[in-house]
C-alpha positions as CSV (number, residue, x, y, z in Angstrom):
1,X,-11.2,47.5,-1.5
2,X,-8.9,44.3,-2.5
3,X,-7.5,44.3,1.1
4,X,-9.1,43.8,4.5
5,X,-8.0,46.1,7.5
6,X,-7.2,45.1,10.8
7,X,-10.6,45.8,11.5
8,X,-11.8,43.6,9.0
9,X,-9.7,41.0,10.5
10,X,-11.0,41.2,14.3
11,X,-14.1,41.2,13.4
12,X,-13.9,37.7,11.5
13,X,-12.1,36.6,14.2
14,X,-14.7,37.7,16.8
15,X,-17.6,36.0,14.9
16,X,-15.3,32.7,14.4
17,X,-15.1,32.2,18.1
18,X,-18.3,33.5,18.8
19,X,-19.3,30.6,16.2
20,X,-16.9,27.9,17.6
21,X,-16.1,28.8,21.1
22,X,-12.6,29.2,22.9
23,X,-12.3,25.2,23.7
24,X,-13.2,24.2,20.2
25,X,-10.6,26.3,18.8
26,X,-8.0,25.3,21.7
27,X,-8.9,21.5,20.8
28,X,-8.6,22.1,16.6
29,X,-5.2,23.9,17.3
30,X,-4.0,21.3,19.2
31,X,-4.6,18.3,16.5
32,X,-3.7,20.5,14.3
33,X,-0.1,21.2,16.1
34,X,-0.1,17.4,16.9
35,X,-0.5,16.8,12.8
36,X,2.6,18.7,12.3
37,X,4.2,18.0,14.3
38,X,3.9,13.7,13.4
39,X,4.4,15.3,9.7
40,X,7.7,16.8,10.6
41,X,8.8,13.3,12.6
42,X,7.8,11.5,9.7
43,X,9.7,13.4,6.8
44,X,12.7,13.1,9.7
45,X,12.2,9.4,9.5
46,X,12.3,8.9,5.9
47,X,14.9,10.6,5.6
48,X,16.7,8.2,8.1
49,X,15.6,5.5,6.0
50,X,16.9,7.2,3.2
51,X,20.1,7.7,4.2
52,X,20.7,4.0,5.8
53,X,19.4,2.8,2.2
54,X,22.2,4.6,0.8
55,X,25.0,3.8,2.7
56,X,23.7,0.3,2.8
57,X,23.7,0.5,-1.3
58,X,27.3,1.9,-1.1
59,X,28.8,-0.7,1.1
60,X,27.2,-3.3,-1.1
61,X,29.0,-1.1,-4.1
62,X,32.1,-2.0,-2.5
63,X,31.6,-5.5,-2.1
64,X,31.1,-5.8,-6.0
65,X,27.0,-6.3,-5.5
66,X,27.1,-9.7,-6.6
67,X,25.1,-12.3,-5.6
68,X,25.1,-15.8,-5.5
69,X,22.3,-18.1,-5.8
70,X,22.4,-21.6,-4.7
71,X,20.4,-24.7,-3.2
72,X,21.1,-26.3,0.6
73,X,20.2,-30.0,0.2
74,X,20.4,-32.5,3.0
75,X,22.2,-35.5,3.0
76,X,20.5,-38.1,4.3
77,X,22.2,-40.9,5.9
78,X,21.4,-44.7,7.0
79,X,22.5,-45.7,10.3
């Protein structure tokens, strides 16, 4: 009773396309494929990013991660 059969299965699945139709559930598996899959580029991405940050933070490490401020003024001259 806490379980459904095979048969229990089918038949949900026969009224869900009966309910839908075969193109409507073609279309909603493809977005849905085309979701994960731009989910999956862009957890490949960050982690991309993440790893550039890091060795951008490490060869800044090495450098002694100081940095200077300062001002650029212009001379002006009289000719």
């Amino acid at each position: 009773m806490g379980s459904m059969s095979i048969w229990h299965w089918l038949i949900v699945l026969l009224v869900v396309v009966m309910i839908f139709g075969t193109k409507k559930l073609r279309n909603m598996g493809q977005d849905l494929g085309g979701a994960v899959k731009g989910f999956k580029e862009g957890m490949k991405d960050d982690a991309t990013t993440a790893a550039r940050d890091a060795d951008e933070a490490a060869r800044r490490a090495q450098l002694g991660g100081t940095t200077i401020e300062g001002e650029v003024k212009r001379e002006t001259t009289k000719s």
